[in-house]
N, CA, C and O of each residue as an XYZ file, in Angstrom:
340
protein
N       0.821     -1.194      0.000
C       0.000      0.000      0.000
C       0.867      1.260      0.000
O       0.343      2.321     -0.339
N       2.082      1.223      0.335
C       2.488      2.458      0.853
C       3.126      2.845     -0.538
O       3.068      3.973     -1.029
N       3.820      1.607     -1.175
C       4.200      1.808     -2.692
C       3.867      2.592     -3.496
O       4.466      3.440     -4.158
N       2.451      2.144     -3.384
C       1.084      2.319     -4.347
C       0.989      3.691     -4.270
O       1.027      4.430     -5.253
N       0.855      4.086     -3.013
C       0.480      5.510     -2.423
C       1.648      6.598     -2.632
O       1.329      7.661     -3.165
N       3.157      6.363     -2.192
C       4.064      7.193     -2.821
C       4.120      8.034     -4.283
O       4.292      9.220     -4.564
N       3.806      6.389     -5.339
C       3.384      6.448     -6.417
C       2.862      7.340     -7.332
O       3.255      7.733     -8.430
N       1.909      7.573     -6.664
C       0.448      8.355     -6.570
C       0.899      9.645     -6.469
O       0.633     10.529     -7.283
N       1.689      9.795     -5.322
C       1.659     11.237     -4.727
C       2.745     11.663     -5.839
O       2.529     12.505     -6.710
N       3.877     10.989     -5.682
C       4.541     11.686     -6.924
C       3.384     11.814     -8.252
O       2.651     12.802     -8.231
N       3.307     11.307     -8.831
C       2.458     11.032    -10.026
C       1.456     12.395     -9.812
O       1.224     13.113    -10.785
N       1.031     12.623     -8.828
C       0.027     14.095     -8.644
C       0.948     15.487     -8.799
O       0.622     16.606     -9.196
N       2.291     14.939     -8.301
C       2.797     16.005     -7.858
C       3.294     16.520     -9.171
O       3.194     17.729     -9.380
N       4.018     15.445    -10.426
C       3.847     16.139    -11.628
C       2.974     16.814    -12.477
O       2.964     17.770    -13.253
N       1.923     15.565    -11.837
C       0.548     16.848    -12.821
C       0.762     18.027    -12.535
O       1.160     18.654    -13.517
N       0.677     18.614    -11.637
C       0.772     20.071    -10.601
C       1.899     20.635    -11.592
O       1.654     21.792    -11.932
N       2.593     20.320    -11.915
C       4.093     20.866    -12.228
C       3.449     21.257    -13.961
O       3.498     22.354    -14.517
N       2.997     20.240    -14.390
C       2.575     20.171    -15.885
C       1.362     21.541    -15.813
O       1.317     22.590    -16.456
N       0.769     21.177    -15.108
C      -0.730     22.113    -14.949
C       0.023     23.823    -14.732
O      -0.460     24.785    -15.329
N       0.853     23.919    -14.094
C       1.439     24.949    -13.423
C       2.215     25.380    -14.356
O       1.765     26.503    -14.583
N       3.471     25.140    -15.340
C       4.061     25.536    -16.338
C       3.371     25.453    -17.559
O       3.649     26.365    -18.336
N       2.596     24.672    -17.936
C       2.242     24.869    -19.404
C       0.434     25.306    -19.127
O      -0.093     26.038    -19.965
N      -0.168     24.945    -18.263
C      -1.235     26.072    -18.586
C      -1.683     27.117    -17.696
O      -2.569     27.899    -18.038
N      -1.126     27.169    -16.591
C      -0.963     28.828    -15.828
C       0.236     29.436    -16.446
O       0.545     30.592    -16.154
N       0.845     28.824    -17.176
C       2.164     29.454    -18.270
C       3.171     30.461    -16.840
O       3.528     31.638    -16.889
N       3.448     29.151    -15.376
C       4.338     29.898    -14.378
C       5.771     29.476    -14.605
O       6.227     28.345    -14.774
N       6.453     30.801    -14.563
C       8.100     29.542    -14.534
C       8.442     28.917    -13.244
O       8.465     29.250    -12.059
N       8.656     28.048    -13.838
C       8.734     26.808    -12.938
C      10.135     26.157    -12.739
O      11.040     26.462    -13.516
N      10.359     25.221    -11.668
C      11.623     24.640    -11.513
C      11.168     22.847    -10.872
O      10.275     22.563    -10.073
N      11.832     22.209    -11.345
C      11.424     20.623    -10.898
C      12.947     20.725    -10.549
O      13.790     21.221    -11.296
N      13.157     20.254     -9.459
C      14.434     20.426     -8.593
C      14.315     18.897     -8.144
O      13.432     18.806     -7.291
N      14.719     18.058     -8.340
C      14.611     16.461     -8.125
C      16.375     15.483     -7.892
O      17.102     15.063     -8.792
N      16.582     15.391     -6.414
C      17.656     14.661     -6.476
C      18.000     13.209     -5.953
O      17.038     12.557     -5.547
N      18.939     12.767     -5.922
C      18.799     11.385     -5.399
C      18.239     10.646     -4.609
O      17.850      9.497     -4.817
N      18.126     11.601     -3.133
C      17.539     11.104     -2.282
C      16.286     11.045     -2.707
O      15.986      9.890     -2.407
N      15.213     11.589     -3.281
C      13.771     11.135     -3.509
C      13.696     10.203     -4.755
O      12.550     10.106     -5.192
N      14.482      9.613     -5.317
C      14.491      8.436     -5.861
C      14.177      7.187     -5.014
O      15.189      6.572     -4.678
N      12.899      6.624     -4.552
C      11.988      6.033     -3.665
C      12.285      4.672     -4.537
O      13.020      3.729     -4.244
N      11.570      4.853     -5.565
C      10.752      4.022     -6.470
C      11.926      4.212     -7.948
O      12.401      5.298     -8.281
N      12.204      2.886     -8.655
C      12.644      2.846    -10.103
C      11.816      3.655    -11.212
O      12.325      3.989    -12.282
N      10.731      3.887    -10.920
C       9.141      4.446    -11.587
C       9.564      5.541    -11.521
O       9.376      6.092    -12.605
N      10.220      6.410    -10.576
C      10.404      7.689    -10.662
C      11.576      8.327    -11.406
O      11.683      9.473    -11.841
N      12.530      7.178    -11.449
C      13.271      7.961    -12.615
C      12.863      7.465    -13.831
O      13.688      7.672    -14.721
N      11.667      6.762    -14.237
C      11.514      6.464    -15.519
C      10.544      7.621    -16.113
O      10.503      8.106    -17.244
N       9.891      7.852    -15.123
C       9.006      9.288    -15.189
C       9.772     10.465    -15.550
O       9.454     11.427    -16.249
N      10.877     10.188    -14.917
C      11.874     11.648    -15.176
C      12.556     11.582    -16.038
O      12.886     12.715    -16.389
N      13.094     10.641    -16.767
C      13.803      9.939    -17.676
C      12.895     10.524    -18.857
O      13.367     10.996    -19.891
N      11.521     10.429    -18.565
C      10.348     10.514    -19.951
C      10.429     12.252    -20.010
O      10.559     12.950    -21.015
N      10.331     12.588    -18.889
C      10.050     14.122    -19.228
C      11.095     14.755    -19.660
O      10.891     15.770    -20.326
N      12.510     14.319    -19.393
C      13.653     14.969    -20.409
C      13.885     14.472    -21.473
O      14.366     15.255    -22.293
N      13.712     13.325    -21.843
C      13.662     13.009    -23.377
C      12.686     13.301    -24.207
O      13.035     13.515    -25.368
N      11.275     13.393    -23.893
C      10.202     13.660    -24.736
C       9.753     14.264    -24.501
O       9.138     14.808    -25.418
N       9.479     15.018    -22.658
C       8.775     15.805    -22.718
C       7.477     15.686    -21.835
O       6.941     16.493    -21.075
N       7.260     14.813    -22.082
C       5.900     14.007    -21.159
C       6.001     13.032    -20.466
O       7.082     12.454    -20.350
N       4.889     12.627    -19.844
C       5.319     11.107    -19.055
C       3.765     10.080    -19.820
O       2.623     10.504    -19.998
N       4.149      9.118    -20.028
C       3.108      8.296    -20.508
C       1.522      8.043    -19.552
O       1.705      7.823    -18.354
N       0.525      8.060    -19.877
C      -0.441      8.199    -19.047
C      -0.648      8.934    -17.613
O      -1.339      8.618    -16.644
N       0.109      9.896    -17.818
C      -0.367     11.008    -16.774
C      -1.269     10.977    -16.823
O      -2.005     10.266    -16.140
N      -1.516     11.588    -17.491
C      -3.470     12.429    -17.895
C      -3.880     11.340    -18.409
O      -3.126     10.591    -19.030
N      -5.066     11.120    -18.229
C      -6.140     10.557    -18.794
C      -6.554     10.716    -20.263
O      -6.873     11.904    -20.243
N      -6.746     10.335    -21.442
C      -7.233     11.197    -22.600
C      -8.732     11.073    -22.112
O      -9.223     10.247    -21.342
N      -9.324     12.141    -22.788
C     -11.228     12.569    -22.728
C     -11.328     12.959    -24.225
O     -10.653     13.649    -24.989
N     -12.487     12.206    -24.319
C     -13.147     12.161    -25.607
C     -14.256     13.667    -25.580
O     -15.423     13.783    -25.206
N     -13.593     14.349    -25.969
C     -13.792     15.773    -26.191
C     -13.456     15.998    -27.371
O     -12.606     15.257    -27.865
N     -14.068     17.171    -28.229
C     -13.800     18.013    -29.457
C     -12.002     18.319    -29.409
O     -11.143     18.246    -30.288
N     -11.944     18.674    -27.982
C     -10.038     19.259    -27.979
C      -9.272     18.163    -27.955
O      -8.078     18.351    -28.190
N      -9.798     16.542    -27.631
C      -8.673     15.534    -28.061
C      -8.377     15.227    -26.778
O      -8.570     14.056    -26.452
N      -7.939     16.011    -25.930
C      -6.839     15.629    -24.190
C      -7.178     16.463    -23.670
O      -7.834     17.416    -24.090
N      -6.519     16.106    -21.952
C      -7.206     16.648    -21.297
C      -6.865     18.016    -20.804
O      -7.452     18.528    -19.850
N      -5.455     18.873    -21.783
C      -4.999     19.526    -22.239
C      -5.662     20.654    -23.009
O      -5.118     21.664    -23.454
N      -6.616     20.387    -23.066
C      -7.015     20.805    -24.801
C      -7.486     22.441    -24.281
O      -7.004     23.417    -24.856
N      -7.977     22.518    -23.712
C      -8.757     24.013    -22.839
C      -6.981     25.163    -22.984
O      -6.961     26.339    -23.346
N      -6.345     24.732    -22.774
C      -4.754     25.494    -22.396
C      -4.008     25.121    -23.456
O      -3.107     25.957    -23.530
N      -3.840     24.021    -24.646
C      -3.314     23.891    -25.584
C      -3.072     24.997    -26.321
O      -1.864     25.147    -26.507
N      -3.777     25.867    -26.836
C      -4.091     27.235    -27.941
C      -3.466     28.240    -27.285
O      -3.003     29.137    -27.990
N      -3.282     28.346    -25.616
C      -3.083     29.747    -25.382
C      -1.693     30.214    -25.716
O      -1.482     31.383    -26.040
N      -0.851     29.410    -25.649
C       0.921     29.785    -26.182
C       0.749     30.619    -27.538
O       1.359     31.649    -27.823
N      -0.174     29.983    -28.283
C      -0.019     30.624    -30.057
C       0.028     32.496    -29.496
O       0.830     33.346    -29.883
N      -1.032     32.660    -28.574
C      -1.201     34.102    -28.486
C       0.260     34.890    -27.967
O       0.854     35.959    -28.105
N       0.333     34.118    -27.563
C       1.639     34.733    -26.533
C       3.131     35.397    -27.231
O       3.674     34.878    -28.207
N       3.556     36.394    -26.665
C       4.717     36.862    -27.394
C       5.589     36.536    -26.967
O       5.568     36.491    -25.737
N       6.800     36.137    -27.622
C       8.397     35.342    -27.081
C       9.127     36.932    -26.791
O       9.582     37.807    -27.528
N       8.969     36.773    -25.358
C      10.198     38.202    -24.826
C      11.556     37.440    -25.438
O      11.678     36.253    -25.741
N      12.549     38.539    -25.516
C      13.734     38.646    -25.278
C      13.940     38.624    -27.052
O      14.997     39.167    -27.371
N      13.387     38.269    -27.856
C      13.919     38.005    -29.578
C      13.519     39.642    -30.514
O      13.778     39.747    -31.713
């Protein structure tokens, strides 16, 4: 149970991170070091988000017009202007 439950909590705690940088568009920092390496799962999670970007079944997909469960915050970057160029 407690596995299960660590699991979990990490696994929430990225959503938060995902939800928080790409659709409250906050800068953000994932600061992650050895010692919270609990679980093998967690560096495969982390492993996913620096190589691709994502982690496999985070989110749920929803059968919605927007595709994922993304889709509401997907569009808002297009508006947005790139400071500094």
């Amino acid at each position: 149970m407690l596995a299960s439950s660590a699991q979990t909590e990490f696994r929430e705690d990225l959503k938060g991170l995902y939800r928080q940088a790409g659709c409250a568009n906050k800068p953000t920092v994932f600061l992650f070091d050895e010692t919270q390496i609990v679980y093998e799962t967690f560096l495969e999670d982390v492993n996913n988000i620096l190589t691709s970007g994502e982690v496999p079944n985070l989110f749920p997909r929803v059968s919605t017009c927007s595709g994922t469960h993304f889709g509401p915050c997907r569009n808002a970057p297009r508006g947005m202007e790139l400071k500094g160029r």
